[in-house]
N, C-alpha and C positions, 0 to 999 in steps of 0.2 A: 465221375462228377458230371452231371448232367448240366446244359447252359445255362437252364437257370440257377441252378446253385453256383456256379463259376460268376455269375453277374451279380450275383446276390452277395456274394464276399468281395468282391470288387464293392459294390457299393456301402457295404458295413465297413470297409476298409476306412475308405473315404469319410465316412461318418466318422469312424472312429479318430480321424485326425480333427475332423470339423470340432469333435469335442472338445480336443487338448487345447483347439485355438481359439475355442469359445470360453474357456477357463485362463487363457494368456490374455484374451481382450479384455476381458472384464479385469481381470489382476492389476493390467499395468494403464490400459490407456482411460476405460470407462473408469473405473475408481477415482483416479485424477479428475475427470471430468463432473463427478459428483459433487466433491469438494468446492471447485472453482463457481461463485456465484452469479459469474457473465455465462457462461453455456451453460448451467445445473436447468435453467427452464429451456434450453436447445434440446434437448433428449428427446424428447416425444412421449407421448401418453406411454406409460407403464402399466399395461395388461397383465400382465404376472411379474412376476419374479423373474429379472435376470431380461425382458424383453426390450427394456434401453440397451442391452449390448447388442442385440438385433438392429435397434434403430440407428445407432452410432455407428454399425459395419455398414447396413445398409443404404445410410447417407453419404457413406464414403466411398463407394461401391459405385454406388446410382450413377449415369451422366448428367451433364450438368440440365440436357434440356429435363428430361425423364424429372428433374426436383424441383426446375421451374412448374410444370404442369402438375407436381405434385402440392406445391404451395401455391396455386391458384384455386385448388380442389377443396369442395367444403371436410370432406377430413382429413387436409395439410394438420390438422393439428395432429396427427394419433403418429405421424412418421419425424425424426429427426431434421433440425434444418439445417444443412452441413457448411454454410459460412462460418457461421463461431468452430466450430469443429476442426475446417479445413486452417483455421487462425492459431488451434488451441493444439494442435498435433504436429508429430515431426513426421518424418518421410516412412521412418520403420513402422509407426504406429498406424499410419494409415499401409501400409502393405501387412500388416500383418491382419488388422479388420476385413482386409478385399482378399485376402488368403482363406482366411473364416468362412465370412460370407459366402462364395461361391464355393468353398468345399459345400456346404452347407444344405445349400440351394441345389446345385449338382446331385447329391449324396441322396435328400429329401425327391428331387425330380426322379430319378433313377429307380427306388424305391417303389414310389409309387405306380411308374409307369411297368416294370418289372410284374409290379401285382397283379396290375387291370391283364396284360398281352397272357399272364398265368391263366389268369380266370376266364380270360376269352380260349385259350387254349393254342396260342399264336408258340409259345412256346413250350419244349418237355419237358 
């Protein structure tokens, strides 16, 4: 097995967790969240299907400054704003969203960055 293929199942690895937890957030914490008519407009703009359970990891994820500057920014609308959120979640729901998310994010970086160093020829 040559390094890239070794980083490349390392990183589909990780993916493939990011998906189990991306089917766990949406089941148990987002779903809830839909329902409830004080956060259901906290979610953030809905781009596709399934992209509030993005928004909902990644407001819970984010530091607190990073979601100030992100709700001062004219599209605070398109991202989660994670006060109702941090209000409407217990402790499991938000570590299992910041478990999601950064598999996710991680899994997604790695991937790609994997591709570009193939195709420069950085790696065999």
């Amino acid at each position: 097995m040559t390094l890239t293929q070794e980083l490349l199942a390392y990183a589909i690895a990780i993916l493939f967790i990011a998906m189990i937890l991306f089917v766990m957030v949406g089941q148990t914490t987002v779903r809830r969240l839909r329902k409830n008519p004080e956060v259901k407009d906290s979610l953030g703009m809905e781009l596709a299907s399934g992209w509030d359970i993005l928004n909902v990891a990644g407001a819970l994820s984010r530091p607190k400054w990073f979601s100030e500057m992100m709700r001062k920014s004219p599209l605070g609308f398109m991202a989660a704003d994670e006060r109702p959120l941090y209000e409407h979640t217990n402790k499991f729901e938000r570590c299992l969203a910041r478990m999601f998310f950064w598999s996710w994010a991680i899994s997604g970086t790695s991937l790609l960055t994997i591709a570009i160093l193939s195709k420069l020829g950085a790696l065999d």
